[in-house]
C-alpha positions as a Markdown table, in Angstrom:
| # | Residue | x | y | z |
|---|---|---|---|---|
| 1 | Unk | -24.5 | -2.1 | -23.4 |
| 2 | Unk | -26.0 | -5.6 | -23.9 |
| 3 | Unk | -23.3 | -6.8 | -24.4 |
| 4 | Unk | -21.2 | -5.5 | -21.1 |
| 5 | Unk | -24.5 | -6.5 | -19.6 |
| 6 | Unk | -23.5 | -10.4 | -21.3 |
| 7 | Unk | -20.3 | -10.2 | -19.9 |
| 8 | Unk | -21.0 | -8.9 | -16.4 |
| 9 | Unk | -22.9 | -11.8 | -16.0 |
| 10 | Unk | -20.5 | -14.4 | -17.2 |
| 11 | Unk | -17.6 | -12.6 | -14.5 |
| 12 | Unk | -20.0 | -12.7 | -11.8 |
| 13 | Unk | -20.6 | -16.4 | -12.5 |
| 14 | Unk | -17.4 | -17.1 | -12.4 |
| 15 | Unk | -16.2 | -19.7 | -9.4 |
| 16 | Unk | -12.8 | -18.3 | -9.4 |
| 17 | Unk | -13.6 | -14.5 | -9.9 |
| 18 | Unk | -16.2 | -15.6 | -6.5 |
| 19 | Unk | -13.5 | -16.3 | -4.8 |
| 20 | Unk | -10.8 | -13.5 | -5.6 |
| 21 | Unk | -13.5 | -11.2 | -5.0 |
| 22 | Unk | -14.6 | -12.8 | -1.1 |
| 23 | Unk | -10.7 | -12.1 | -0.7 |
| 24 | Unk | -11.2 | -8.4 | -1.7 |
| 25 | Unk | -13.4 | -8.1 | 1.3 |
| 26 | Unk | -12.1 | -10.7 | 4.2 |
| 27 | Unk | -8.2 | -10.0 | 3.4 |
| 28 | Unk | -8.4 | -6.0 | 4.1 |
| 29 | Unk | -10.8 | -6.9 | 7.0 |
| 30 | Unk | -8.4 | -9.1 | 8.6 |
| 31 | Unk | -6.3 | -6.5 | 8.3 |
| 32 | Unk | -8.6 | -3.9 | 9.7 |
| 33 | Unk | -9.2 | -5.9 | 12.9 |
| 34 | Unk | -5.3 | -6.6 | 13.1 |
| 35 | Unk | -4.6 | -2.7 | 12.8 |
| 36 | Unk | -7.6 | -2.4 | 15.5 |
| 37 | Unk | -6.0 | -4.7 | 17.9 |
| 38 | Unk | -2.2 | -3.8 | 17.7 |
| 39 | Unk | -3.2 | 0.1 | 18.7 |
| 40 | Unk | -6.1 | -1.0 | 21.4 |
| 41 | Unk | -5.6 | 1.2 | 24.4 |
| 42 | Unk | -3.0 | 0.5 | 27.0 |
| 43 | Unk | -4.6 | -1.2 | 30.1 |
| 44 | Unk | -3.9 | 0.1 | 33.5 |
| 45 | Unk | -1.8 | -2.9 | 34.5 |
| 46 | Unk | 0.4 | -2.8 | 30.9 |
| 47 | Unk | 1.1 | 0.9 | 32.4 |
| 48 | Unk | 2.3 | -0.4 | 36.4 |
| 49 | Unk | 4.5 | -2.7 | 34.7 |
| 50 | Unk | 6.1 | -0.1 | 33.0 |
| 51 | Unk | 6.5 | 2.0 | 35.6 |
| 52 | Unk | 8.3 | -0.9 | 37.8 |
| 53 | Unk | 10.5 | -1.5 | 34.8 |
| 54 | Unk | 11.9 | 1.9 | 35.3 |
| 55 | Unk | 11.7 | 1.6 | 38.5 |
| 56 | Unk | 13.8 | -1.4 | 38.5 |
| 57 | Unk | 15.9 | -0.2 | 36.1 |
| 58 | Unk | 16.6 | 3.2 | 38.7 |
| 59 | Unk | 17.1 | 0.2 | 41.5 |
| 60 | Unk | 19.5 | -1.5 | 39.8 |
| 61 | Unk | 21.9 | 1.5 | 38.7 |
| 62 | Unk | 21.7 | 3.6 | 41.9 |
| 63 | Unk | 25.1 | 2.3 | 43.3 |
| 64 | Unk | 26.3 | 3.4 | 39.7 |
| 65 | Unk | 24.6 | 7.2 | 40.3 |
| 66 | Unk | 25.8 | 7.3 | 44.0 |
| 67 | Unk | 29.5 | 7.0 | 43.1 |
| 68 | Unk | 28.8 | 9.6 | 40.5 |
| 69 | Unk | 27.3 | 12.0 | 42.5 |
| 70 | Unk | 30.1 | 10.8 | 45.2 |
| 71 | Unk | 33.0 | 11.8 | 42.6 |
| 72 | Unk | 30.9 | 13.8 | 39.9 |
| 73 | Unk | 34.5 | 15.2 | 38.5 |
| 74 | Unk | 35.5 | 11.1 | 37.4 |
| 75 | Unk | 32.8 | 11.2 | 35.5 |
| 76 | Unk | 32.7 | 14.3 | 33.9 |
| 77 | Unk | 29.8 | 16.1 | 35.5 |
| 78 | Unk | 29.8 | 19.3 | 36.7 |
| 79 | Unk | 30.4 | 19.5 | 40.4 |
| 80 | Unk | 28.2 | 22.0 | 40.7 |
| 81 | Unk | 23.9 | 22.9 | 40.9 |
| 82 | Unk | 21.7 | 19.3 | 40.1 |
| 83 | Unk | 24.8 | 16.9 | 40.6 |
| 84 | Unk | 22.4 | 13.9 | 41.1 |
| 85 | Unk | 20.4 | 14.3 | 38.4 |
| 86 | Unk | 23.4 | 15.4 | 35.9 |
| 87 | Unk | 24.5 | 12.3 | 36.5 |
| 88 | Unk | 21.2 | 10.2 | 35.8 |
| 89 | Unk | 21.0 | 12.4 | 32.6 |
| 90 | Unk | 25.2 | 11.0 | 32.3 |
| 91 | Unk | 24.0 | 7.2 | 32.5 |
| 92 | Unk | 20.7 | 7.7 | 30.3 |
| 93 | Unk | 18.6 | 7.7 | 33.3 |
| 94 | Unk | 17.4 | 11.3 | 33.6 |
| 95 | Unk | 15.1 | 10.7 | 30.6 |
| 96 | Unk | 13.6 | 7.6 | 30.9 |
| 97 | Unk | 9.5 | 6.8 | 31.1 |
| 98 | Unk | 7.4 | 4.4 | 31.5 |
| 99 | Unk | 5.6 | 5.1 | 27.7 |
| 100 | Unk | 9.1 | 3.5 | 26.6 |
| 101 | Unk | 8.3 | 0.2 | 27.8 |
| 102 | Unk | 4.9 | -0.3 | 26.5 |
| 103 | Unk | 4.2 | -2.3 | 24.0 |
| 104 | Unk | 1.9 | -0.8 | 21.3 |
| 105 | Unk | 1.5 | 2.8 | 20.1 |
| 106 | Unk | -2.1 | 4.0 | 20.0 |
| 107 | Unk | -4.0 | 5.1 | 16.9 |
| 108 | Unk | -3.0 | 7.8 | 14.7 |
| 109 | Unk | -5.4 | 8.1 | 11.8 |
| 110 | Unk | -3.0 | 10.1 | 9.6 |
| 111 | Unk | -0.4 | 7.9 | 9.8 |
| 112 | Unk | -2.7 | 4.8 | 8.3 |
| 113 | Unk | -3.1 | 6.7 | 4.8 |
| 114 | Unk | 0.2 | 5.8 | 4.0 |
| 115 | Unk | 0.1 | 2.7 | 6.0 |
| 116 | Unk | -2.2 | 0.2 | 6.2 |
| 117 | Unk | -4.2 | 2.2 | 3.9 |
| 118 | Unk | -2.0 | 2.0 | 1.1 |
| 119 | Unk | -2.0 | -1.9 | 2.0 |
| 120 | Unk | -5.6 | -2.3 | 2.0 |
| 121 | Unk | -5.0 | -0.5 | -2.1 |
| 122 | Unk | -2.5 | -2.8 | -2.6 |
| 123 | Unk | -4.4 | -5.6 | -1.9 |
| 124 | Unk | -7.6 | -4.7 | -3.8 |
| 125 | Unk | -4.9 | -4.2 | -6.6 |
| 126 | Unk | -3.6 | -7.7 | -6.5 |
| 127 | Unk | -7.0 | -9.5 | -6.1 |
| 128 | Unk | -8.5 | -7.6 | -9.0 |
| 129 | Unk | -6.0 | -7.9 | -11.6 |
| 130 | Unk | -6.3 | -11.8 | -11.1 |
| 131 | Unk | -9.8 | -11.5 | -11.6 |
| 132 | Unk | -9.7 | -9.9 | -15.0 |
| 133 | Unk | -6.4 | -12.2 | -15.5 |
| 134 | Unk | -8.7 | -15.1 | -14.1 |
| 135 | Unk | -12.0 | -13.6 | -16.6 |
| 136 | Unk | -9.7 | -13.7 | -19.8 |
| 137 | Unk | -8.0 | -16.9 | -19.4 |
| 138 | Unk | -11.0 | -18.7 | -18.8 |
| 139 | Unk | -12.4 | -18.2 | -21.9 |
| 140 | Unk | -8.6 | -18.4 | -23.9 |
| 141 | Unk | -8.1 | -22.3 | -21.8 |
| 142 | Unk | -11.7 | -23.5 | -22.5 |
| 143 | Unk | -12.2 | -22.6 | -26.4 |
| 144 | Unk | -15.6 | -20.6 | -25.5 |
| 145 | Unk | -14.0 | -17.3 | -27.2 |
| 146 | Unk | -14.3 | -18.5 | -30.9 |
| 147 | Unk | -18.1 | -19.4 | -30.2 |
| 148 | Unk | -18.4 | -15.9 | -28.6 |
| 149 | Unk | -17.2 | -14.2 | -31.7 |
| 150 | Unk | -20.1 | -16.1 | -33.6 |
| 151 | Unk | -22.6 | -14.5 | -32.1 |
| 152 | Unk | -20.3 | -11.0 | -32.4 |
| 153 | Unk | -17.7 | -11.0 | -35.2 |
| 154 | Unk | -16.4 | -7.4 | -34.0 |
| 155 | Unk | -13.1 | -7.9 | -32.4 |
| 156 | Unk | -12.9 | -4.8 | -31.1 |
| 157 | Unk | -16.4 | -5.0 | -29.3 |
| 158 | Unk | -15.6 | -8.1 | -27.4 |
| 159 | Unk | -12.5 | -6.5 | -26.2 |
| 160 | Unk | -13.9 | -3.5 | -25.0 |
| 161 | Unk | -17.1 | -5.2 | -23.5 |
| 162 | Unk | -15.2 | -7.4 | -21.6 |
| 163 | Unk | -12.3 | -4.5 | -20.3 |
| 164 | Unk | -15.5 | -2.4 | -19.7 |
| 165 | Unk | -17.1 | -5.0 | -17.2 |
| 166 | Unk | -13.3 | -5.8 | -15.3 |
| 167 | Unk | -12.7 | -2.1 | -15.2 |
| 168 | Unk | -16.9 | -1.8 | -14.0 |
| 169 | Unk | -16.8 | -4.4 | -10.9 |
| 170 | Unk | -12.7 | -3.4 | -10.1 |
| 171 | Unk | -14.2 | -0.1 | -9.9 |
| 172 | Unk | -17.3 | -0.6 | -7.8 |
| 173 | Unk | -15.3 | -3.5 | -5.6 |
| 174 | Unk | -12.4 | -0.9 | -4.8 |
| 175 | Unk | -14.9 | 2.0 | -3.8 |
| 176 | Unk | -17.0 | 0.3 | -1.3 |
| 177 | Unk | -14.0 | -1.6 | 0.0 |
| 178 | Unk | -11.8 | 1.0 | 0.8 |
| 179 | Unk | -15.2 | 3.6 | 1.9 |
| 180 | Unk | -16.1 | 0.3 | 4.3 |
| 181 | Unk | -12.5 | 0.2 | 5.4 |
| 182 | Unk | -12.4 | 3.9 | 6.4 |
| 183 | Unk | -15.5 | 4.2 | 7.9 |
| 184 | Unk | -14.9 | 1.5 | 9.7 |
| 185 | Unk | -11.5 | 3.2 | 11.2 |
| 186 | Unk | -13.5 | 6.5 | 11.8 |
| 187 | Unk | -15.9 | 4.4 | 13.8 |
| 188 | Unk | -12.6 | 3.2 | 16.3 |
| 189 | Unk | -11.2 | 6.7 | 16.3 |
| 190 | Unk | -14.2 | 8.2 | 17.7 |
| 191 | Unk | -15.0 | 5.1 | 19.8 |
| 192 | Unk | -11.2 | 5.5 | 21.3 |
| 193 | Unk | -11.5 | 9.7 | 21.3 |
| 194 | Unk | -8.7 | 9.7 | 18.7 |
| 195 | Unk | -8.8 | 13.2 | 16.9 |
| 196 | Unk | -8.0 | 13.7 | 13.2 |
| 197 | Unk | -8.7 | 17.1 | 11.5 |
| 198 | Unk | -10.8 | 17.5 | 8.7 |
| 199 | Unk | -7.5 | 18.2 | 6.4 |
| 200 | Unk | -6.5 | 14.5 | 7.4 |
| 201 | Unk | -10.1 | 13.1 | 6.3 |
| 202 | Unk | -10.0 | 14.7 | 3.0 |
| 203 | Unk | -6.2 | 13.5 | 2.3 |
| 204 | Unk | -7.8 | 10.4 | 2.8 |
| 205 | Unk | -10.7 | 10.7 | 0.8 |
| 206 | Unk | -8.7 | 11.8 | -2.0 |
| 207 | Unk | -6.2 | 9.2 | -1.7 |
| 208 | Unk | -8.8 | 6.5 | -1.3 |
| 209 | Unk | -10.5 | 7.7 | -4.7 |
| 210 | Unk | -7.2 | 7.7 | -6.8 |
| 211 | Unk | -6.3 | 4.8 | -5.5 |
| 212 | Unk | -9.6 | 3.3 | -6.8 |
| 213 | Unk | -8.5 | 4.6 | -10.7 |
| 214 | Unk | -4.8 | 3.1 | -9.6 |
| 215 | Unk | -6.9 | -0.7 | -8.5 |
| 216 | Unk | -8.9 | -0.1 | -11.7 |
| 217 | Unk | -6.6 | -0.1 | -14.1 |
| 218 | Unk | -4.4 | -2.6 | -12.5 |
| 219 | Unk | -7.4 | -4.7 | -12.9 |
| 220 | Unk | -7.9 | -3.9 | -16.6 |
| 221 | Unk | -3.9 | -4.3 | -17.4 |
| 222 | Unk | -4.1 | -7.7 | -16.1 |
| 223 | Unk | -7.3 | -8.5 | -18.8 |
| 224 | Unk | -5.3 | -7.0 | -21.4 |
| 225 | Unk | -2.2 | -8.5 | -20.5 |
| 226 | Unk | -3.9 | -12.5 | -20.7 |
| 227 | Unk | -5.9 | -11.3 | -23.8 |
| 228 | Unk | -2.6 | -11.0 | -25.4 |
| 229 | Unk | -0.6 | -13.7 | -23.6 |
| 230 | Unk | -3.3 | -15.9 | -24.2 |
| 231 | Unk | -2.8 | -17.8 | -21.0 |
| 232 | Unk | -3.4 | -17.1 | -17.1 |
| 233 | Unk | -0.2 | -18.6 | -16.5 |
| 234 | Unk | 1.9 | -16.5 | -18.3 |
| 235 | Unk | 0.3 | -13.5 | -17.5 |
| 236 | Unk | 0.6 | -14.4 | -13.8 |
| 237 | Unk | 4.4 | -14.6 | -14.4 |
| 238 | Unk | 5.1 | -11.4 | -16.3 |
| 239 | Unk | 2.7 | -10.2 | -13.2 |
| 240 | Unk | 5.7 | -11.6 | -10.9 |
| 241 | Unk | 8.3 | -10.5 | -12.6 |
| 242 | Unk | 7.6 | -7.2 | -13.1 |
| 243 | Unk | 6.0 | -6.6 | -9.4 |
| 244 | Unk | 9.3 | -9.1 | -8.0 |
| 245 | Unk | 12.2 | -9.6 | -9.8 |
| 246 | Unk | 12.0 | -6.6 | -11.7 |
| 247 | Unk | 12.1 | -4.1 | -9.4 |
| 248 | Unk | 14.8 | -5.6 | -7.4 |
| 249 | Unk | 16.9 | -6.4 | -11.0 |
| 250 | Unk | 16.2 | -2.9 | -11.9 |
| 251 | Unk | 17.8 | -1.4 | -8.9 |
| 252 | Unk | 20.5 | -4.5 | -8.8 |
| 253 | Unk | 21.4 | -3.3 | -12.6 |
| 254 | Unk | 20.7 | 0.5 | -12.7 |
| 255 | Unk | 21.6 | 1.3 | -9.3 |
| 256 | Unk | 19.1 | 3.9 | -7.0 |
| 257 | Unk | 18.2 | 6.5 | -9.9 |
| 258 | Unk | 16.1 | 4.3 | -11.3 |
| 259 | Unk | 13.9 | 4.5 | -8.6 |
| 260 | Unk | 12.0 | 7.5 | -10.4 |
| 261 | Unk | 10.7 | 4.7 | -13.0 |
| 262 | Unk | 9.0 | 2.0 | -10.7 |
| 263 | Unk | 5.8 | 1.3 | -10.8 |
| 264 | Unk | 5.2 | 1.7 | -7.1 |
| 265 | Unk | 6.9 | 5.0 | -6.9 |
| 266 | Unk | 4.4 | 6.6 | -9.8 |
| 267 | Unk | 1.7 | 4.6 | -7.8 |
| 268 | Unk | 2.4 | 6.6 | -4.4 |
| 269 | Unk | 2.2 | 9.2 | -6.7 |
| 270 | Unk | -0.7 | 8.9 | -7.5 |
| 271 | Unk | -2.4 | 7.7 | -4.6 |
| 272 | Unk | -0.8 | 10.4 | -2.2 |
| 273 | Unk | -0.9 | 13.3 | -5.3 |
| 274 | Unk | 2.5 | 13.6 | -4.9 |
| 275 | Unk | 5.3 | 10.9 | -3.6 |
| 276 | Unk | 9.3 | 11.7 | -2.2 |
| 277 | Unk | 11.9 | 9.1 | -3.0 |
| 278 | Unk | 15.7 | 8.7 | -2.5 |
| 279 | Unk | 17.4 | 10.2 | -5.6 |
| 280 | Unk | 21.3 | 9.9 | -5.3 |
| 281 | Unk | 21.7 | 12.0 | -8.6 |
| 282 | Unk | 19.4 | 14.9 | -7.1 |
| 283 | Unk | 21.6 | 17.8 | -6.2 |
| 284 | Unk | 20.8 | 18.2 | -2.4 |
| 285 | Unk | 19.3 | 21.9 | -0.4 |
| 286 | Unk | 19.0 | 21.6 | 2.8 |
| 287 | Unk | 15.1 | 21.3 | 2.2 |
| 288 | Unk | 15.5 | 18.1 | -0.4 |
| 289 | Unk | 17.9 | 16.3 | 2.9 |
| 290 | Unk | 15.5 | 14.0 | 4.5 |
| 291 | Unk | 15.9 | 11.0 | 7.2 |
| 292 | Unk | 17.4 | 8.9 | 4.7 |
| 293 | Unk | 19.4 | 11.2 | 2.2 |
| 294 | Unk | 18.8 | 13.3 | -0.8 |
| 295 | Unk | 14.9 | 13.5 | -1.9 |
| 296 | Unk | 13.4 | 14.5 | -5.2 |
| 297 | Unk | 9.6 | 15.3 | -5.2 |
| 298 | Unk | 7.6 | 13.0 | -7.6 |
| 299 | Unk | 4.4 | 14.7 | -8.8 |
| 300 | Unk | 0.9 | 13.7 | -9.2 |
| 301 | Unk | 0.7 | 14.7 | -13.0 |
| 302 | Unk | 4.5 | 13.4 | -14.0 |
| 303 | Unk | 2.6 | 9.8 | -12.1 |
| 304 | Unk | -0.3 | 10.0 | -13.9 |
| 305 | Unk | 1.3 | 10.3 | -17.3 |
| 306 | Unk | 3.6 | 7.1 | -16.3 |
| 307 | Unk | 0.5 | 5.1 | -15.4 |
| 308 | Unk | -1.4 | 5.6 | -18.3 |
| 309 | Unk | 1.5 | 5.1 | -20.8 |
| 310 | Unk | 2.0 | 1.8 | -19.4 |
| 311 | Unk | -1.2 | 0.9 | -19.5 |
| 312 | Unk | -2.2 | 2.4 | -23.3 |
| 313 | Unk | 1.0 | 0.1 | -24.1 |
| 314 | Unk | -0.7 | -3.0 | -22.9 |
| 315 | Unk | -3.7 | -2.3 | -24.4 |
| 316 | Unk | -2.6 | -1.0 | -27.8 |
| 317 | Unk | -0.8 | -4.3 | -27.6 |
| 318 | Unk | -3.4 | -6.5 | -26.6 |
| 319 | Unk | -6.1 | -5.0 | -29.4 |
| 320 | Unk | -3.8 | -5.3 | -31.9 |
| 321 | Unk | -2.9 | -8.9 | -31.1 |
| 322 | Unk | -6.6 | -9.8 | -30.3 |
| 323 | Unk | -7.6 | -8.4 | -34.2 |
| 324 | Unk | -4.9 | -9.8 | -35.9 |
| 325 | Unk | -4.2 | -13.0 | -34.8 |
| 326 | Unk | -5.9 | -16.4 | -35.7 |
| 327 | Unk | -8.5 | -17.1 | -32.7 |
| 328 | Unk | -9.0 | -21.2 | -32.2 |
């Protein structure tokens, strides 16, 4: 413990971890407060102009409806009952309102777990992992890890006491971010009268907590992933091209099945204990057809397993490489 204790205080020190972690707050703010202001409530005014652009639009199109209900057979309405408004419903007209013209939707709670909520874990995700990327290379670029391993010759400690203190603060950060960020939300909902059920809150809850694990060990894969690389730099581009060019090359190469095996899909399933994707090799029931094709149901335990291989891979890796090889 003295020695996570060492190393907490060397991170929080840290000029560059400062930073990355300020952005951990003021970036899902800003996008709190942009979420809070695209779904502020309609103003009376927004609403009369609406109205007058259907009314305007009615203006413009009567002589259209008059020759319609005029000669209803030319235009293949029935000739008899509502002739008028067959014929609005003929030209698109029969249907139209006013909530079609505004210009915002209001706040539906729900709809942000997968949303902005799963932006605000994305973020966190990002940040942190160049903090423990940032925490490793430091001491890697500056020559201060062979002097650290005077004072404690165990490898294996230094490793752990350094992952223990990313995984510590990536934790903490991640949990009274997104609990902020939430609260926050529920604070606008019941400011604006915006209902949610309790079912909604606790999808939330749930999903903010694994996401939390998800930001942790993203943060912990990053140290581990510059403790073997040796360098921020090329830890930051495996970082790219794995999040990048490596899910778009995967797709390019593999085609759509291999969907199933990016990291964001196991992610969402995780975060959302359980995640539907496009699978064009899933034989389709009519309850698999969704908006955009055949779906196949990724589970919370199938992500978990991916999640955690990946990461023991890094790790493995990154102890090994850390115990075997020369330190200067």
């Amino acid at each position: 413990m003295r020695l996570v204790g060492v190393e907490l205080t060397r991170l929080r020190w840290r000029r560059a971890v400062t930073i990355l972690l300020a952005g951990c707050v003021l970036v899902p703010a800003l996008v709190w407060y942009s979420l809070v202001w695209d779904t502020r409530p309609v103003t009376a005014e927004e609403i009369r102009q609406a109205k007058e652009v259907v009314a305007q639009n009615r203006q413009d199109n009567q002589q259209m409806i008059d020759e319609c209900v005029a000669r209803p057979e030319e235009y293949g309405v029935p000739t008899t009952g509502d002739v008028e408004g067959a014929c609005e419903q003929t030209f698109g007209f029969g249907d139209e309102q006013y909530e079609w013209y505004l210009t915002r939707q209001p706040l539906d709670v729900g709809d942000q777990r997968k949303g902005s909520g799963l932006g605000v874990i994305t973020i966190l995700a990002a940040f942190l992992m160049l903090v423990g990327t940032t925490f490793a290379g430091h001491d890697w670029n500056s020559g201060s890890l062979s002097n650290q391993l005077l004072f404690e010759p165990r490898r294996l400690r230094v490793w752990g006491a350094k992952a223990v203190a990313v995984g510590a603060v990536s934790l903490v950060v991640s949990l009274v971010v997104l609990t902020a960020w939430w609260a926050a939300l529920w604070l606008v909902a019941e400011q604006r009268d915006v209902q949610a059920s309790a079912h909604t809150w606790e999808l939330i809850r749930n999903s903010a907590l694994r996401g939390s694990l998800v930001v942790t060990l993203a943060a912990v894969a990053g140290y581990a992933l510059t403790m073997f690389f040796r360098s921020t730099v090329a830890t930051l581009g495996v970082m790219f091209a794995v999040a990048v060019v490596g899910q778009i090359a995967a797709v390019a190469v593999f085609g759509e099945g291999v969907i199933r095996w990016l990291i964001p899909t196991n992610v969402a399933a995780v975060v959302f204990n359980g995640f539907d994707y496009y699978s064009p090799d899933h034989f389709c029931t009519n309850a698999d057809i969704g908006p955009n094709g055949c779906m196949e149901h990724l589970g919370l335990g199938a992500g978990t397993t991916y999640l955690a291989v990946l990461v023991a891979l890094v790790v493995g890796l990154s102890v090994w490489s850390f115990r075997r090889r020369d330190v200067p």
